[in-house]
C-alpha positions in Angstrom: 49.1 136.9 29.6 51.1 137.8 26.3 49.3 135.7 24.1 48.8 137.6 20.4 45.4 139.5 21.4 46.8 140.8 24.4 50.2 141.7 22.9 47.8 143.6 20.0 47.0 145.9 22.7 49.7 146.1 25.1 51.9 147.2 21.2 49.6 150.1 20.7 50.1 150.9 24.4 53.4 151.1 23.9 54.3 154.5 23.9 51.6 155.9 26.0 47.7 155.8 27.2 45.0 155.6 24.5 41.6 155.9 24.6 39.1 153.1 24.5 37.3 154.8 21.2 40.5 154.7 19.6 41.7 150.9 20.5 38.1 149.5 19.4 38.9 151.8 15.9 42.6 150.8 15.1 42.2 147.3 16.3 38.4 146.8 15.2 37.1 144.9 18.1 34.1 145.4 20.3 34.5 147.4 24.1 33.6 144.1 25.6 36.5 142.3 24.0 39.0 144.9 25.0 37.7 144.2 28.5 38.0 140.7 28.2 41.7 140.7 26.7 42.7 143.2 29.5 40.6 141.9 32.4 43.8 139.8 34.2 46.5 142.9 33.2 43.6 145.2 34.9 43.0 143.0 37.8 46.9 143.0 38.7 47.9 146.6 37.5 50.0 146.1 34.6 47.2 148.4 32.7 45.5 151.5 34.5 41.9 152.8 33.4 41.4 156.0 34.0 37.9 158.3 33.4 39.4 161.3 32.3 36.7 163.9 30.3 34.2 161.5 30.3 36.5 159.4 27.7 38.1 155.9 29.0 42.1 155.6 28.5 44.4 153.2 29.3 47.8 152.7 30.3 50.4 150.3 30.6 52.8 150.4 33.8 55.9 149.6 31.6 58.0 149.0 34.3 56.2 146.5 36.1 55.7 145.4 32.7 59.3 145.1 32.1 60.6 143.4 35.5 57.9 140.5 34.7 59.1 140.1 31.1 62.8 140.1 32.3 61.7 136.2 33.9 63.3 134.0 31.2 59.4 131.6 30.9 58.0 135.0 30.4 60.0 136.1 28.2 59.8 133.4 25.9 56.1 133.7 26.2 56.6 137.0 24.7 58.9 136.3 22.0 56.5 133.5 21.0 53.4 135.6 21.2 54.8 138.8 19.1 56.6 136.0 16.6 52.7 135.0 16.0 51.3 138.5 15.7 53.8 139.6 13.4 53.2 136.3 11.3 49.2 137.7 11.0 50.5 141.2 9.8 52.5 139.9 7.0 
């Protein structure tokens, strides 16, 4: 679940929704990718999509976010997976 691609979109979730337009833009990847990446965090509510003005946004439910990242395995999946993504940004 917090493997580098989806912790690439969960980071830029962060701090708020965002809107499908502006995920494929900033992250340069295709609609159906984003889908794919997000399909299990969809499927179990840890991200909301919403239709709101005929734009797409979604959002992260940080606390149910948080209590799963609190597990210790989980939360060295994290570590592991943001080590990696911040080794492809430098």
């Amino acid at each position: 679940m917090f493997d580098p691609d989806t912790s690439e979109i969960l980071a830029e979730l962060e701090n708020g929704g965002k809107e499908l337009q502006y995920l494929i833009e900033k992250l340069k990847i295709l609609e159906d990718e984003i889908y794919e990446r997000l399909s299990y965090l969809i499927e179990y509510d840890f991200v909301k999509e919403e239709k709101i003005n005929n734009k797409i946004i979604f959002t992260a439910d940080a606390e149910k976010l948080s209590k799963l990242v609190e597990q210790d395995k989980n939360f060295d999946d994290v570590v592991n997976g943001l080590a990696k993504m911040d080794s492809y940004l430098n």
